[in-house]
C-alpha positions in Angstrom: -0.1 -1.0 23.4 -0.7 -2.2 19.6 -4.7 -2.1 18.4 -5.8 -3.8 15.6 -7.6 -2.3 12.7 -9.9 -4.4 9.8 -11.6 -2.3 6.9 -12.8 -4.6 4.2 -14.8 -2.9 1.2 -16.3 -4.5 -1.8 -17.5 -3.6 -5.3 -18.7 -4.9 -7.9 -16.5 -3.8 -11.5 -17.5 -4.6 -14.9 -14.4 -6.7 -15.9 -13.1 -10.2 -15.8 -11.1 -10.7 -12.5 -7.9 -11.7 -14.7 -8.0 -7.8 -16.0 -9.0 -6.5 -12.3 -6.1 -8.9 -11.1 -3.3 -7.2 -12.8 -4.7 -3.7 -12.7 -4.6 -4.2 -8.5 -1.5 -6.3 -8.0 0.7 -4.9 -10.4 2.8 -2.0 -8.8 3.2 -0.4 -12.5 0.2 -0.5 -13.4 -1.4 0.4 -9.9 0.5 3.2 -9.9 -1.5 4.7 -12.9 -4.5 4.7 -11.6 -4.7 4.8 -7.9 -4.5 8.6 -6.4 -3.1 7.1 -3.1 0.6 5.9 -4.7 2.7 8.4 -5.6 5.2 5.4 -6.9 5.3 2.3 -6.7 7.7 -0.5 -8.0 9.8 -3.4 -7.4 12.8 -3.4 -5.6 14.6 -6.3 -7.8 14.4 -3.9 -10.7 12.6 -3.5 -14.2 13.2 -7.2 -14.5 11.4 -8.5 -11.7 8.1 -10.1 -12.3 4.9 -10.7 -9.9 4.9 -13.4 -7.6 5.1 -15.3 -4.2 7.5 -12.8 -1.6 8.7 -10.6 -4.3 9.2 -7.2 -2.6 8.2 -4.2 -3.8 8.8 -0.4 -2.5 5.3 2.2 -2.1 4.9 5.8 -2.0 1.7 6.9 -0.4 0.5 10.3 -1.9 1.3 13.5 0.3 -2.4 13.3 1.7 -1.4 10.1 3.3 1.8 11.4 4.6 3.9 10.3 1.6 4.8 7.4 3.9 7.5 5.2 1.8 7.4 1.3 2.8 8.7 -2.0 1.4 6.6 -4.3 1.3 6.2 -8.4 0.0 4.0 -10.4 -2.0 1.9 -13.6 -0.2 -0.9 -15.6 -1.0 -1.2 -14.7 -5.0 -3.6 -17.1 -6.5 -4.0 -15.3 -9.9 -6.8 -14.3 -10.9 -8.5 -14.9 -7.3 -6.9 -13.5 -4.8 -3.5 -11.4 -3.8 -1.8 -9.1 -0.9 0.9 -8.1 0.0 2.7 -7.2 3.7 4.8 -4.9 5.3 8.5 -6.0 5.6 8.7 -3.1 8.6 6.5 -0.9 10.2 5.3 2.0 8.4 5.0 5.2 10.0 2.2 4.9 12.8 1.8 0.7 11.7 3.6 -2.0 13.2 2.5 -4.2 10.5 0.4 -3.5 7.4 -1.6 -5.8 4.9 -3.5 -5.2 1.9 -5.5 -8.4 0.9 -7.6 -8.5 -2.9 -10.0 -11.0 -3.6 -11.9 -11.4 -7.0 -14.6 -12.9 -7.2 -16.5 -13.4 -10.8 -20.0 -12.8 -11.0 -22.8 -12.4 -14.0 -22.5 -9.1 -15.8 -18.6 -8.2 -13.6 -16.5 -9.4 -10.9 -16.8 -8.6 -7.3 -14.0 -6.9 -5.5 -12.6 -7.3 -2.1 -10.2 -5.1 -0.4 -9.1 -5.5 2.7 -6.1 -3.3 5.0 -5.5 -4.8 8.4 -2.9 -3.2 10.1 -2.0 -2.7 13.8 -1.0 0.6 15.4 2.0 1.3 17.5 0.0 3.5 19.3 -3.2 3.6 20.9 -3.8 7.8 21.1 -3.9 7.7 16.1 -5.7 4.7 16.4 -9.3 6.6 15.3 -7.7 9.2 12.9 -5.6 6.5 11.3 -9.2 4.0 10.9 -10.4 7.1 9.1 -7.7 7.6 7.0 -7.4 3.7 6.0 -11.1 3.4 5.3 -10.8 6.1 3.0 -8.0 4.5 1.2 -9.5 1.5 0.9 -13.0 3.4 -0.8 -11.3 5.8 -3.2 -8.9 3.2 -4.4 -12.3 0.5 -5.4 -13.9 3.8 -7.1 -10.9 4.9 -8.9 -10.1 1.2 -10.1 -14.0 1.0 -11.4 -13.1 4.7 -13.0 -9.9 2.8 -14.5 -12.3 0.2 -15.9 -14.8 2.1 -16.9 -13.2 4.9 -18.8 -13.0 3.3 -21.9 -16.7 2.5 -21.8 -17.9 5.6 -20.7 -15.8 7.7 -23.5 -17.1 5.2 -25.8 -20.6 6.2 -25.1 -19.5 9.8 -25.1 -18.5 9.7 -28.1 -21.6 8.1 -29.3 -23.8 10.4 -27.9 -21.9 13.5 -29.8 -21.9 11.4 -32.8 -26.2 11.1 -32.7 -26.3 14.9 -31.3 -24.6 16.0 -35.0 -26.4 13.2 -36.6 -29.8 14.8 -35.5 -28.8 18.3 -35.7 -27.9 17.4 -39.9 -31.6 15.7 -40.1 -33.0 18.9 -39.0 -30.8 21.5 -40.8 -32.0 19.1 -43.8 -35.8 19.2 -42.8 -35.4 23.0 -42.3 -33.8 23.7 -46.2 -36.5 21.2 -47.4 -39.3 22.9 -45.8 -38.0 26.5 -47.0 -37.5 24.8 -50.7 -41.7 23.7 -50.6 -42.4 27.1 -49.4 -40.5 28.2 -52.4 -41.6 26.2 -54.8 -46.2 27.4 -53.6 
């Protein structure tokens, strides 16, 4: 008996959804920054570019079960929306989808992720839910980490730079006030 299961999750990233739309949908780049593929690439080769039922094969990390999968891109409307399907079932799945949206917003761009998939059996159908909606959550965090790393060591790096900046002033203020003691 299949069962369906819907998680859709949304966040809003810092980014224009052009950036956000290749970071997601591209399985090189994807790989870099999402903990739940362990690879990810296309099956036509190093030539292959994305588009419209391109297939390309996934590695889920060993906390998923290091399920491997093909899967096909549909419904890629660059920079709004993309997804991609299941060719065959995967593991517990009879089908799996992953659906993106991008939506832009003042001051970012709204993100949409969305799994649907629908279980070959009814007894993992709550362990599996749990699994998924944790996939979908760490995978919107770790792509606003990916987006925000630059930014954040940028402000790191500024705040280090006013910390020595401030410690000079009052290593100067200090010598100047020992120099006037001096000098009575």
């Amino acid at each position: 008996m299949a069962e369906d299961i819907h998680i859709r999750q949304s966040i809003v990233v810092r980014a224009r959804p052009d950036v956000l739309y290749r970071l997601a949908l591209e399985p090189r780049r994807r790989v870099r920054w999402d903990p739940n593929l362990a690879r990810a690439e296309y099956e036509g080769g190093e030539s292959t570019r994305l588009g419209n039922n391109v297939r390309v094969r996934f590695k889920f990390s060993r906390r998923l079960f290091g399920l491997s999968f093909t899967a096909k891109y549909g419904q890629l409307q660059a920079p709004l929306r993309g997804g991609w399907e299941s060719v065959r079932h995967v593991g517990p799945f009879e089908r799996l989808t992953q659906s993106w949206t991008f939506k832009a917003m003042p001051g970012g761009t709204e993100v949409t992720l969305g799994m649907n998939g629908k279980i070959r059996y009814r007894w993992v159908q709550k362990p599996v839910e749990r699994l998924m909606h944790n996939l979908v959550i760490s995978t919107l965090t770790a792509l606003q980490r990916q987006v925000d790393a630059p930014g954040a060591q940028l402000m790191e790096d500024m705040g280090r730079e006013m910390q020595r900046k401030q410690k000079e002033e009052q290593k100067a203020a200090k010598e100047a006030a020992k120099a006037a003691r001096r000098r009575k």
